[in-house]
VEXFIKOL-801811 format. One record per atom (N, C-alpha, C, O): residue number from 1; residue in one letter; chain; atom name; x, y, z. Coordinates in pm, whole numbers. Example, Ala and Ser with C-alpha at 12.3 -4.5 7.8 and 13.67 -1.06 7.14 Angstrom:
seq;type;mol;atom;u;v;w
1;a;A;N;1319;-569;780
1;a;A;CA;1230;-450;780
1;a;A;C;1320;-330;780
1;a;A;O;1424;-332;846
2;s;A;N;1285;-225;708
2;s;A;CA;1367;-106;714
2;s;A;C;1290;3;787
2;s;A;O;1341;114;804
//
This chain:
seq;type;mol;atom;u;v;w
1;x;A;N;763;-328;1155
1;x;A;CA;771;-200;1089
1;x;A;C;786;-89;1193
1;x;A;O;779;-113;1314
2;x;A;N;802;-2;1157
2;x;A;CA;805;160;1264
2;x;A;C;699;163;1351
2;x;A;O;583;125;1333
3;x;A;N;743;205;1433
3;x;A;CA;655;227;1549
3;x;A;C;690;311;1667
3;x;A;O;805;292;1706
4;x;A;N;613;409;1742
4;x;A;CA;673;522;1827
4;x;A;C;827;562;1752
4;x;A;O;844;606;1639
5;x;A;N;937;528;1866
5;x;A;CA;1077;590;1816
5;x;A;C;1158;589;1718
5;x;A;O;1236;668;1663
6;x;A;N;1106;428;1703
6;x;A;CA;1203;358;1590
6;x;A;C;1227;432;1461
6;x;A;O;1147;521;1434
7;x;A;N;1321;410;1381
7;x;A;CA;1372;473;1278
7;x;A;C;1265;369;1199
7;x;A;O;1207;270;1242
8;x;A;N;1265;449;1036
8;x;A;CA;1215;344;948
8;x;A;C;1304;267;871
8;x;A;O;1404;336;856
9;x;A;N;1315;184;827
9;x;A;CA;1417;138;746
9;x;A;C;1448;211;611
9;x;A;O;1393;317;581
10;x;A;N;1538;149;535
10;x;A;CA;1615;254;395
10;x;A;C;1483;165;283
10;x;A;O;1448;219;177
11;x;A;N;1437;62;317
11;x;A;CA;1342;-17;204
11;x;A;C;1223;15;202
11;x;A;O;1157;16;99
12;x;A;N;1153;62;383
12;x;A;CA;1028;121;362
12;x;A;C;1018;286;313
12;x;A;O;914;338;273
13;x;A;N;1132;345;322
13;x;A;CA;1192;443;321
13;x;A;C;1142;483;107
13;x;A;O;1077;556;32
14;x;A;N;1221;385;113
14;x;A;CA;1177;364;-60
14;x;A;C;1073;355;-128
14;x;A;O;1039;423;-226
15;x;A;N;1001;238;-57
15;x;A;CA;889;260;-97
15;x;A;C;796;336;-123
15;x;A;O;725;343;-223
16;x;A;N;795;442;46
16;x;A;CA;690;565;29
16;x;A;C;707;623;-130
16;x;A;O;620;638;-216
17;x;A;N;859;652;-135
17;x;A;CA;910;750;-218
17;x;A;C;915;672;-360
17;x;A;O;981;706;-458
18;x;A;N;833;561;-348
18;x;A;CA;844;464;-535
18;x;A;C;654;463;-557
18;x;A;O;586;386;-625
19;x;A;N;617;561;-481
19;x;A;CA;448;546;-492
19;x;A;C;410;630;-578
19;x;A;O;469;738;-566
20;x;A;N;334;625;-662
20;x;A;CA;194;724;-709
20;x;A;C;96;732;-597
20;x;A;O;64;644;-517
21;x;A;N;51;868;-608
21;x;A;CA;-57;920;-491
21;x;A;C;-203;921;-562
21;x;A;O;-265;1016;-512
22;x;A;N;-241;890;-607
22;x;A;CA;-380;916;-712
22;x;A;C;-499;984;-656
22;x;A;O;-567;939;-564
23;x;A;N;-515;1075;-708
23;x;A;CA;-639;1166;-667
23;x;A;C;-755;1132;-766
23;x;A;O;-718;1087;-875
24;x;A;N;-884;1145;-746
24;x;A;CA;-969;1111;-856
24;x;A;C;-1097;1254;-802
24;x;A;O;-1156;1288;-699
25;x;A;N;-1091;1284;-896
25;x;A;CA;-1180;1440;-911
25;x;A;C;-1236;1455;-1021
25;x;A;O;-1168;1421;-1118
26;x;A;N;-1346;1499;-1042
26;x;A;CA;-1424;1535;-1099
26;x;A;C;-1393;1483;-1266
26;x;A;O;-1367;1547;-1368
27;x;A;N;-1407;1369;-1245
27;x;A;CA;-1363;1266;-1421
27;x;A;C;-1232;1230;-1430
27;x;A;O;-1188;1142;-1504
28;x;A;N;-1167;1304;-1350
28;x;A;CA;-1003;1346;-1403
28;x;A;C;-919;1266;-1284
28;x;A;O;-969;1230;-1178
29;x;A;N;-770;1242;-1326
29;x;A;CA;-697;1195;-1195
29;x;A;C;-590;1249;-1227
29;x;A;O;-548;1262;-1342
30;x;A;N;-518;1297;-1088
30;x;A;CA;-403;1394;-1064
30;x;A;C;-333;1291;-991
30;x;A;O;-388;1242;-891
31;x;A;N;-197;1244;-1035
31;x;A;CA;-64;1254;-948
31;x;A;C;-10;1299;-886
31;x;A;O;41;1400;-933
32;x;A;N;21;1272;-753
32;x;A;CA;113;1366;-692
32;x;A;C;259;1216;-647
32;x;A;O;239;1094;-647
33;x;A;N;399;1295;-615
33;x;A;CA;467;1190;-544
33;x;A;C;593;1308;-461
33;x;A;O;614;1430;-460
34;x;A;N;653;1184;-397
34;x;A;CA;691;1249;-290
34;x;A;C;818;1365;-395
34;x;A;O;853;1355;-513
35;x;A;N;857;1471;-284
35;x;A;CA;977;1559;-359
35;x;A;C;953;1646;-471
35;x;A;O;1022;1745;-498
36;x;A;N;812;1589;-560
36;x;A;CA;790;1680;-658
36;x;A;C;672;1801;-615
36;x;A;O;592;1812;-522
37;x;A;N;717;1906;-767
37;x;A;CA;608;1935;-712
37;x;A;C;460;1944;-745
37;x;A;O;455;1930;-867
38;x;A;N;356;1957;-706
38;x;A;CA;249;1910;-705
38;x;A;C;173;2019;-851
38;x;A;O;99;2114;-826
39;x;A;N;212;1979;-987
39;x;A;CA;166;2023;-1091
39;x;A;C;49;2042;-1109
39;x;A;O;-5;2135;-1168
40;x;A;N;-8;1932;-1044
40;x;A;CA;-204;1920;-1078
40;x;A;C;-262;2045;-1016
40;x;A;O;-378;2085;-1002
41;x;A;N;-164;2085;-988
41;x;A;CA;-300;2154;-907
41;x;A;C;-250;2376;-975
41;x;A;O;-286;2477;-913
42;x;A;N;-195;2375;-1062
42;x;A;CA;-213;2483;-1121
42;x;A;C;-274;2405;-1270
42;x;A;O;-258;2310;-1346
43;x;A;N;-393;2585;-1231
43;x;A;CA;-486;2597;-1364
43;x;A;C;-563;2489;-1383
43;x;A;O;-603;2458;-1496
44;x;A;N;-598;2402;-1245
44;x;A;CA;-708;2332;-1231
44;x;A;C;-796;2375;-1121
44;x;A;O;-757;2487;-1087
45;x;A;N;-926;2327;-1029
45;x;A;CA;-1007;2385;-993
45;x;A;C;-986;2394;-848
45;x;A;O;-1044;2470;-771
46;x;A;N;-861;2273;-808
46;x;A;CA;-765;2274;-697
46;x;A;C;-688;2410;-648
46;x;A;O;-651;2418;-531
47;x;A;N;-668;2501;-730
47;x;A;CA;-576;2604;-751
47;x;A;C;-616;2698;-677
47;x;A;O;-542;2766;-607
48;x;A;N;-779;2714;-688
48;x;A;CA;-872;2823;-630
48;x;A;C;-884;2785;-457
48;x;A;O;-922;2675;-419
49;x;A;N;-850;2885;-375
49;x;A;CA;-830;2857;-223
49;x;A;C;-737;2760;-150
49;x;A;O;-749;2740;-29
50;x;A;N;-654;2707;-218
50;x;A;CA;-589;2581;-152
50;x;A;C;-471;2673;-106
50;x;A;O;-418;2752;-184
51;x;A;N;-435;2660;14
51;x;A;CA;-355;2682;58
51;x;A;C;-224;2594;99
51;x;A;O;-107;2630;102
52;x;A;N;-275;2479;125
52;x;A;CA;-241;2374;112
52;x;A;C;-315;2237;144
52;x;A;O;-431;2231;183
53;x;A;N;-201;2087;115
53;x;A;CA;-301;1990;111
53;x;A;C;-220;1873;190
53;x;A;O;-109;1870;245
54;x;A;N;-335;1769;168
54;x;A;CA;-240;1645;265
54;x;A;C;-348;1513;175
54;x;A;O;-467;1504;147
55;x;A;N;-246;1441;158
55;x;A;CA;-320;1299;127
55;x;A;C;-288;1140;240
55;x;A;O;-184;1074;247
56;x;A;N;-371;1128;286
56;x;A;CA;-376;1065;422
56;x;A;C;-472;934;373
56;x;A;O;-551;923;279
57;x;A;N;-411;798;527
57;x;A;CA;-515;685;463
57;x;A;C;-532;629;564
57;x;A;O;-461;656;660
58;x;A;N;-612;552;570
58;x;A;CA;-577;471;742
58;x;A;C;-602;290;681
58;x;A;O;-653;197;743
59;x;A;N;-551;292;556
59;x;A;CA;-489;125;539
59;x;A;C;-354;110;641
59;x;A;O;-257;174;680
60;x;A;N;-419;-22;658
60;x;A;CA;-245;-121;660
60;x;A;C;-150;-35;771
60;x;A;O;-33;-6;749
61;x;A;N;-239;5;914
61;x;A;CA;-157;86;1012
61;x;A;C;-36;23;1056
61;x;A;O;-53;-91;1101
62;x;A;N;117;78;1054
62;x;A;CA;261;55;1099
62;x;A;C;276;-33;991
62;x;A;O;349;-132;995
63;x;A;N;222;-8;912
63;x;A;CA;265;-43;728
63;x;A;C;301;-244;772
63;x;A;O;395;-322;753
64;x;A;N;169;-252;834
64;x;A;CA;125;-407;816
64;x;A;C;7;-451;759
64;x;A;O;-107;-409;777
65;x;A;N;37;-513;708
65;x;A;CA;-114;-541;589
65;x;A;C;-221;-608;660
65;x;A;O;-208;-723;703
66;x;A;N;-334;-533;675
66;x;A;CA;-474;-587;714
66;x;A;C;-558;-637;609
66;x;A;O;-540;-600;493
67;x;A;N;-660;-729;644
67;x;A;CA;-781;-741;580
67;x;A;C;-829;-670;499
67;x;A;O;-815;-549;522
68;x;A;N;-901;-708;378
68;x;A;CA;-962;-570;297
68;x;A;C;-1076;-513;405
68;x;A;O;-1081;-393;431
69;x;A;N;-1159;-604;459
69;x;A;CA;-1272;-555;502
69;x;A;C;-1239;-381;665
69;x;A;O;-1276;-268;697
70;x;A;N;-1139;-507;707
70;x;A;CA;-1071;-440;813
70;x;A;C;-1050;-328;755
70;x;A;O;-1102;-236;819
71;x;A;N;-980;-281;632
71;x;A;CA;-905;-171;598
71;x;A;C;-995;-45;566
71;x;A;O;-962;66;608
72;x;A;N;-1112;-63;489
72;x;A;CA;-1242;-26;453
72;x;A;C;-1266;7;549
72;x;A;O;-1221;118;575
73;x;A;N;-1340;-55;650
73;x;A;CA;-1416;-1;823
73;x;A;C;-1311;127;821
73;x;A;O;-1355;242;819
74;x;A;N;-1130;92;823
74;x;A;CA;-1050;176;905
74;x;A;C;-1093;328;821
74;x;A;O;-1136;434;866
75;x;A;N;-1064;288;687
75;x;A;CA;-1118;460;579
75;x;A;C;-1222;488;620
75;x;A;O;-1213;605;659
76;x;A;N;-1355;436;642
76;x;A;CA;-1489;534;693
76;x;A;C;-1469;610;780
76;x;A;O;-1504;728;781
77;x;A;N;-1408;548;871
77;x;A;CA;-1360;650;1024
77;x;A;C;-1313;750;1021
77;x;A;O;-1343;851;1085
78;x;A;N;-1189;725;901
78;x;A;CA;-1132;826;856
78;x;A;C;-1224;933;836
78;x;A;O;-1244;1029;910
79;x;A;N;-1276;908;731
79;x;A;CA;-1388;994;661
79;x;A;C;-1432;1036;732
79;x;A;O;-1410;1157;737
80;x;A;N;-1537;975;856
80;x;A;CA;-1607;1005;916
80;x;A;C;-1566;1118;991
80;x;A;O;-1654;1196;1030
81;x;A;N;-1419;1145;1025
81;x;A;CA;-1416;1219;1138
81;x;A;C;-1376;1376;1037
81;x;A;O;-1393;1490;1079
82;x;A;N;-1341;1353;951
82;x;A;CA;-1285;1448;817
82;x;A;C;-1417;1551;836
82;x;A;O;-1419;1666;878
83;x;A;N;-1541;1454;782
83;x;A;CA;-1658;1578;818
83;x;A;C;-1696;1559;920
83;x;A;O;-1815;1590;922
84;x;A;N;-1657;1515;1036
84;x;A;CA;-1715;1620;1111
84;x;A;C;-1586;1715;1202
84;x;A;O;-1589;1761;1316
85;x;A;N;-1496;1718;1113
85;x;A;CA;-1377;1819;1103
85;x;A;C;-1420;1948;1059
85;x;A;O;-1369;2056;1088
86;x;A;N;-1565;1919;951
86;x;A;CA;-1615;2026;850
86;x;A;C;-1575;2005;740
86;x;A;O;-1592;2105;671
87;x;A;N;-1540;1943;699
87;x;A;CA;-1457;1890;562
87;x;A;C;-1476;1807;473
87;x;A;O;-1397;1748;399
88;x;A;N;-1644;1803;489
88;x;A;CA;-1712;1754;327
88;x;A;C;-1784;1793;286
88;x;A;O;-1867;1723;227
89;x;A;N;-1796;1925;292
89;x;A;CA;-1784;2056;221
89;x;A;C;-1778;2025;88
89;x;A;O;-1684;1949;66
90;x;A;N;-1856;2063;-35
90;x;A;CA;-1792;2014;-165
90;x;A;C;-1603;2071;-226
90;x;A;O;-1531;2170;-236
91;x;A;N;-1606;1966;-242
91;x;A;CA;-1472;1991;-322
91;x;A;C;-1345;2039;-166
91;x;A;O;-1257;2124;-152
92;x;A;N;-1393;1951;-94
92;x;A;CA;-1258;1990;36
92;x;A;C;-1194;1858;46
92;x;A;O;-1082;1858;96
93;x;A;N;-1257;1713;0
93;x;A;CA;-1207;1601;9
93;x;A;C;-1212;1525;-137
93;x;A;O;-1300;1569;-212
94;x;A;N;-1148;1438;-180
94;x;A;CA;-1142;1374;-265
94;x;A;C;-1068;1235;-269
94;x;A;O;-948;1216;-252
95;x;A;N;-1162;1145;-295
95;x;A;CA;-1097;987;-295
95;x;A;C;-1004;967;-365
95;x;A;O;-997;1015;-478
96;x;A;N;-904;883;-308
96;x;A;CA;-781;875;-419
96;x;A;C;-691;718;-384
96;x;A;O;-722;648;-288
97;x;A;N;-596;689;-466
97;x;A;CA;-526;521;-430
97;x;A;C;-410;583;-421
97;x;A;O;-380;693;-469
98;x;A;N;-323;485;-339
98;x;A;CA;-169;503;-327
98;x;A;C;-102;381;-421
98;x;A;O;-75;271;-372
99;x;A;N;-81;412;-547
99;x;A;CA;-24;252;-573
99;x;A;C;169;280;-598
99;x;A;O;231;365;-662
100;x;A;N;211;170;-520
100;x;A;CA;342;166;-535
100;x;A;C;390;63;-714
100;x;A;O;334;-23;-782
101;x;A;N;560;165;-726
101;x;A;CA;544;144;-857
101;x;A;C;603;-23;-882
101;x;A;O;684;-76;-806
102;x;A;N;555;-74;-976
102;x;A;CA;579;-220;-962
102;x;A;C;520;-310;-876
102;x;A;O;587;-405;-834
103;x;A;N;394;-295;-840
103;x;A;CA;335;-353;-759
103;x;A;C;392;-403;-663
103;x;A;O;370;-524;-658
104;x;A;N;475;-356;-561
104;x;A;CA;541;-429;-459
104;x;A;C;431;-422;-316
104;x;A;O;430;-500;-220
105;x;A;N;379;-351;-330
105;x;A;CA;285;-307;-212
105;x;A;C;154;-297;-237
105;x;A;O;119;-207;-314
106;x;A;N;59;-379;-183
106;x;A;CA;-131;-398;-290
106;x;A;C;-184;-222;-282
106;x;A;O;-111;-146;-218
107;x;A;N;-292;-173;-340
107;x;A;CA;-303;-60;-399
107;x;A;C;-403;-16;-213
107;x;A;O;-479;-90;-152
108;x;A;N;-356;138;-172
108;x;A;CA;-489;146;-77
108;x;A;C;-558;267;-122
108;x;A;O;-537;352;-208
109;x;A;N;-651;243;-30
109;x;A;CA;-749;365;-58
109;x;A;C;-697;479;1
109;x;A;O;-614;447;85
110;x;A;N;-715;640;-11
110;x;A;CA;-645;712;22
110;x;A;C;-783;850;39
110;x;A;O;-893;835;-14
111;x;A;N;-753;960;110
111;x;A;CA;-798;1076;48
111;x;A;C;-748;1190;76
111;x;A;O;-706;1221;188
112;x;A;N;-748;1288;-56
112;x;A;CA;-673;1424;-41
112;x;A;C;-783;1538;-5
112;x;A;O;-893;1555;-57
113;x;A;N;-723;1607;95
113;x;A;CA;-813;1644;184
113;x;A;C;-737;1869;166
113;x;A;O;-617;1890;187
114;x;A;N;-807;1955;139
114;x;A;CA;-783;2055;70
114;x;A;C;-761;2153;200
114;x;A;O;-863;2185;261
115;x;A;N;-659;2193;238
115;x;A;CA;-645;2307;354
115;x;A;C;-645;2244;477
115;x;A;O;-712;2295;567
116;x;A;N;-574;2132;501
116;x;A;CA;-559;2124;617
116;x;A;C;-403;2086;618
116;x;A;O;-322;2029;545
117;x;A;N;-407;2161;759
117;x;A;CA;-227;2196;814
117;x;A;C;-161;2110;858
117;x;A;O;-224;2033;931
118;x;A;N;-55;2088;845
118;x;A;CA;39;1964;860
118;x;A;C;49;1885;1009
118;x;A;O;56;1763;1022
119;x;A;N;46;1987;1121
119;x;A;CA;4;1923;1274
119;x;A;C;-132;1880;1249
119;x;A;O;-138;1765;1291
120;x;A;N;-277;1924;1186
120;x;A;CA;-368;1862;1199
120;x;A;C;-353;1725;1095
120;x;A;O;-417;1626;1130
121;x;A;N;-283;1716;989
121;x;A;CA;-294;1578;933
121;x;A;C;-226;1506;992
121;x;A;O;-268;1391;1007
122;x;A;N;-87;1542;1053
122;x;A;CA;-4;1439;1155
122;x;A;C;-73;1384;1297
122;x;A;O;-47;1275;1350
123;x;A;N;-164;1484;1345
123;x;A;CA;-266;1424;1466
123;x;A;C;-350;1289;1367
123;x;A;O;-340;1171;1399
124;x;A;N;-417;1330;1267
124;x;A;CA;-524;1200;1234
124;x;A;C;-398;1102;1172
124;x;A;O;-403;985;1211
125;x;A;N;-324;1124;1112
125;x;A;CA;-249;952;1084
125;x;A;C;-210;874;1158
125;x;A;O;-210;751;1149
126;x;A;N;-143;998;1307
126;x;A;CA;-117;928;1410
126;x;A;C;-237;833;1485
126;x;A;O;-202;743;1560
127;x;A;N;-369;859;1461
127;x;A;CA;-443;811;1525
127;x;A;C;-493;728;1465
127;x;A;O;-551;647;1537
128;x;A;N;-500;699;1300
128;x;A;CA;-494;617;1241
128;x;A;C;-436;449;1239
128;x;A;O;-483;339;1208
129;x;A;N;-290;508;1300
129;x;A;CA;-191;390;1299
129;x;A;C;-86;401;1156
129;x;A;O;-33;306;1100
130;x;A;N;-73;568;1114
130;x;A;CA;18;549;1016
130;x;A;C;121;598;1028
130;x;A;O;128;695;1103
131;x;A;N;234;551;962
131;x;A;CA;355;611;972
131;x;A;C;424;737;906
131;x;A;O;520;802;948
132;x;A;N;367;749;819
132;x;A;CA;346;872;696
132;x;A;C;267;906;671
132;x;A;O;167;838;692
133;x;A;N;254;1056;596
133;x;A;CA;140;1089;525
133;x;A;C;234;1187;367
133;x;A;O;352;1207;339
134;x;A;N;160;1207;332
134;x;A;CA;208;1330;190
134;x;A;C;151;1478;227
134;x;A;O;50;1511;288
135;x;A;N;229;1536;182
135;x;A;CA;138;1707;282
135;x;A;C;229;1817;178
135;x;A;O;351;1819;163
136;x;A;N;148;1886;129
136;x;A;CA;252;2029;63
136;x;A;C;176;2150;88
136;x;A;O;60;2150;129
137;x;A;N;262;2275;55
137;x;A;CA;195;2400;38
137;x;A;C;219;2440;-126
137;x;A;O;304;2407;-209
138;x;A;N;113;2519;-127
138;x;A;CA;62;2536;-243
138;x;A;C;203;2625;-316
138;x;A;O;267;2710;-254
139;x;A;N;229;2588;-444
139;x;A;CA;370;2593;-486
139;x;A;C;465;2530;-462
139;x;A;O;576;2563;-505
140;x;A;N;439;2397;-369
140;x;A;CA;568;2412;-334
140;x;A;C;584;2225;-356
140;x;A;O;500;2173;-430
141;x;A;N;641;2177;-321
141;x;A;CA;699;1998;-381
141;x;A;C;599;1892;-287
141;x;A;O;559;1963;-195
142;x;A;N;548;1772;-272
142;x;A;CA;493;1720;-202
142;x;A;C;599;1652;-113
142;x;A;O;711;1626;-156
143;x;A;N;560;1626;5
143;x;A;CA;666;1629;131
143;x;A;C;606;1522;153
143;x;A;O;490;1512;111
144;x;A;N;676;1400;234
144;x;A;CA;675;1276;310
144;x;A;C;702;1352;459
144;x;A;O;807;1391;509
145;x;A;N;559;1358;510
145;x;A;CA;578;1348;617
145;x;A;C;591;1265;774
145;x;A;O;493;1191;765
146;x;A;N;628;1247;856
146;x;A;CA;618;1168;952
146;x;A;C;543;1195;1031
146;x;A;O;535;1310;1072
147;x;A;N;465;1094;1077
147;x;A;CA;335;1097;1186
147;x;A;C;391;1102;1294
147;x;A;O;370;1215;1338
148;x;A;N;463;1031;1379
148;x;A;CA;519;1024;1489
148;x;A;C;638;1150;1515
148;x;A;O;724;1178;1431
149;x;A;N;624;1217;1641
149;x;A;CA;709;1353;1639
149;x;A;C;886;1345;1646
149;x;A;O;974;1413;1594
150;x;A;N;887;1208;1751
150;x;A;CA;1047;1190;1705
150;x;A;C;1068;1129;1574
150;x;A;O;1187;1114;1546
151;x;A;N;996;1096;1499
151;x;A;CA;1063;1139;1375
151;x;A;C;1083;1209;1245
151;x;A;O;1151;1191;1144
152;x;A;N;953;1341;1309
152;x;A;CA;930;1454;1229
152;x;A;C;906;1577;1314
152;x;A;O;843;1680;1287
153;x;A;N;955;1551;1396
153;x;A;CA;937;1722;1515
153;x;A;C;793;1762;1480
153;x;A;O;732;1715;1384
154;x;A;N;740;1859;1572
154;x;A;CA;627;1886;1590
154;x;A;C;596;2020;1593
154;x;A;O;679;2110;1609
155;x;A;N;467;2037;1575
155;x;A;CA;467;2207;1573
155;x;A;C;278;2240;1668
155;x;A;O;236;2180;1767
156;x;A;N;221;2331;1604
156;x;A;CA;124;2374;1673
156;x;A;C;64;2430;1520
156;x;A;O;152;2476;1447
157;x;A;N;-101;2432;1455
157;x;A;CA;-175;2478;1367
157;x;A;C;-261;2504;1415
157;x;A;O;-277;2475;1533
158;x;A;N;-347;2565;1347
158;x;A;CA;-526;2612;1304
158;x;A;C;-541;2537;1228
158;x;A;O;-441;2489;1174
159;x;A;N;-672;2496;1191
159;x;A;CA;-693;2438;1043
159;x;A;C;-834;2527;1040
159;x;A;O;-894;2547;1145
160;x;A;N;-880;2578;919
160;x;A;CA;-1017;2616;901
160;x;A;C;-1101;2554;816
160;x;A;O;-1097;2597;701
161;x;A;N;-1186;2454;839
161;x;A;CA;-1232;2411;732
161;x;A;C;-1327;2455;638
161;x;A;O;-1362;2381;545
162;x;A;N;-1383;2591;655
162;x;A;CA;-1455;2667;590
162;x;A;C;-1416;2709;482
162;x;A;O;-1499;2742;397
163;x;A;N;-1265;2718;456
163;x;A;CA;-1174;2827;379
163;x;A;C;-1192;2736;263
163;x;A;O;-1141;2764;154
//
């Protein structure tokens, strides 16, 4: 699969873009997918301060399938480093699954994470071991982004996790 330079292929390519993103909040679950735009989140409780968002995972790094147990350890870390990013904060993170449509790809764990900027979610996937993440601004379509900079150019953020 992808890795540093390499291009991704036109099939993994697809896949990202044949996923449901599943958010699970407060009883309720929101969709998001790639290109659209992110509906759930007007005139729900998402709406209030989000500036924008990113849904990030650290399953199955360079989109090779690990162990469940393995994959689990890899999400705590995740987590783990999320707050102490400052970012479990109520209502700044939320657990969620990535399931691709037609089951071609097993379901992972995921989480959407509220105001953080697209260089800071591309630093943690990269460190993750992922090749993508999902990332939008508020109004605007959910974006497939690339972790690695040659194949999503790079920039410079703030993130505040207070906001």
């Amino acid at each position: 699969m992808a890795r540093g330079n390499e291009r991704f292929s036109p099939a993994l390519l697809r896949a990202y873009r044949a996923t449901a993103y599943r958010i699970y909040a407060h009883d309720m679950v929101f969709t998001a997918r790639v290109n659209e735009p992110a509906s759930f989140l007007e005139g729900s409780f998402f709406a209030r301060k989000t500036r924008s968002w990113a849904i990030l995972t650290a399953w199955n790094p360079h989109s090779q399938l690990r162990a469940r147990q393995e994959n689990l350890r890899a999400q705590q870390a995740l987590l783990y480093v999320l707050r102490r990013m400052g970012f479990a904060a109520k209502g700044r993170i939320f657990p969620g699954e990535n399931f691709s449509d037609g089951g071609a790809w097993p379901p992972e764990a995921t989480v959407f994470i509220r105001n953080l900027c697209r260089e800071k979610a591309r630093e943690l996937a990269r460190a993750f071991g992922q090749n993508a993440f999902l990332w939008a601004r508020r109004g605007g379509k959910s974006q497939l982004i690339f972790a690695h900079p040659s194949l999503g150019g790079r920039g410079r953020c703030a993130y505040n996790a207070k906001r």
